[in-house]
C-alpha positions, 0 to 999 in steps of 0.5 A: 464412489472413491475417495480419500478414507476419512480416517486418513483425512483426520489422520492428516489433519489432527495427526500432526498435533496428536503426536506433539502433544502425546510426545510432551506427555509421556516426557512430563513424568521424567521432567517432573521426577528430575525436577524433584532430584534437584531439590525442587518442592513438589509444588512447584516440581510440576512447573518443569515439565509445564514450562518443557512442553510449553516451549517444545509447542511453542519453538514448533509452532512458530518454526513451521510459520515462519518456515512458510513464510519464508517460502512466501518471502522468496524474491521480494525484499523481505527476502533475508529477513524472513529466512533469518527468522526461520533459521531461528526459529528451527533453531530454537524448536531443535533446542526444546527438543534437546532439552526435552530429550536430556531431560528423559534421558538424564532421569532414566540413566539416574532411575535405572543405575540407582545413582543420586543426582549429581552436582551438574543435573542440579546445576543444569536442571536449574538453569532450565527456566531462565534459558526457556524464558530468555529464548521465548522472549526473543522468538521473532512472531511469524511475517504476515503473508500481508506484509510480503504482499505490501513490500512486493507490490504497491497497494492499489486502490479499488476500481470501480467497473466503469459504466458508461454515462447515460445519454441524455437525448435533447432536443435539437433546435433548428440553427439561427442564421447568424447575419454577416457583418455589412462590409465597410463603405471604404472613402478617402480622408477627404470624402469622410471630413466632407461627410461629417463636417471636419477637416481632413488633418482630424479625420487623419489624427483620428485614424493614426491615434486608432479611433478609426481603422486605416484600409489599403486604398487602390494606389501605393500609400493610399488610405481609406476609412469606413464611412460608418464608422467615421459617423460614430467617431464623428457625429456631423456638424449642424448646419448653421443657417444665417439670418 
């Protein structure tokens, strides 16, 4: 069965980190030393090479986070900012590394050629701290892949799958015949005042003011009304019998 080693699995994995952190320890001992040539006390002389490898993990760390997300940032807004954070962030891991080299460089050149330590070791030695602490207080923290995704798409909610609504089977009723409306027996104003005992003007007034309804007669300007309905409107006159 071929496959990747596991050596070089682990190698891939944890080399990266092995090598930083074996790099920092073999720069401890040339930090701590050239602490001690600038009057450090030997209780806090260790600190430097603390507060060294410290920065170096951290100016790394947060340069290959921020490297990636700009690589993640590219055409969405967020865009120029991303690549400024990572150009600081490179910037400021090339700087630990600097001072980290300095430091072994300066220390061995002091240790071999048996020179004391100058004037300016002293004064750059010391200045090491706040410099340290000036830029890890202003390193950017890496942009969040959910942050990219945020500005570069609007959120959605959640849809649900949509499921179609159960059929309720009901039972069908046979239709109710719905009777027609009878059609109106039409007559004349005349006709309509004869049959419920008024005259022919009230049977008119009615019809003008809306109480009854006017239907197009035979001739030009012929009128009629419904019978039925002139009997609602008009309840006939009892017929009074004399004596």
């Amino acid at each position: 069965m071929s496959g990747t080693p596991w050596h070089v699995r682990t190698a891939r994995k944890y080399g990266q980190s092995a090598v930083l952190y074996a790099a920092l320890a073999l720069s401890a001992p040339g930090e701590y030393a050239l602490a001690q040539m600038a009057g450090w006390d030997a209780r806090v002389a260790w600190l430097m090479p603390a507060v060294m490898s410290l920065y170096a993990a951290i100016g790394a760390s947060v340069a290959k986070a921020q490297k990636e997300a700009a690589r993640l940032a590219v055409g969405t807004p967020l865009e120029n900012e991303a690549r400024r954070r990572s150009h600081n962030a490179t910037f400021g891991a090339l700087l630990a590394l600097l001072m980290a080299t300095a430091a072994q460089v300066t220390e061995h050149v002091i240790t071999a050629t048996v020179f004391g330590p100058t004037l300016w070791v002293i004064v750059v030695v010391s200045a090491v701290p706040p410099l340290v602490a000036a830029h890890v207080l202003h390193i950017d923290p890496p942009m969040e892949l959910a942050d990219v995704e945020q500005r570069e798409a609007p959120a959605q909610e959640p849809q649900e799958d949509a499921v179609e609504p159960a059929v309720t089977q009901v039972a069908q009723l046979p239709a109710v015949p719905v009777a027609a409306p009878p059609a109106p027996v039409l007559v004349t104003y005349a006709d309509a005042a004869d049959a419920v005992k008024r005259s022919e003007v009230t049977i008119r007034g009615a019809a003008n003011d809306g109480r009854l309804r006017k239907y197009p007669g035979a001739r030009a300007n012929a009128v009629l009304v419904d019978l039925r309905e002139v009997r609602s409107v008009f309840k006939p006159q009892p017929v009074t019998v004399g004596p």
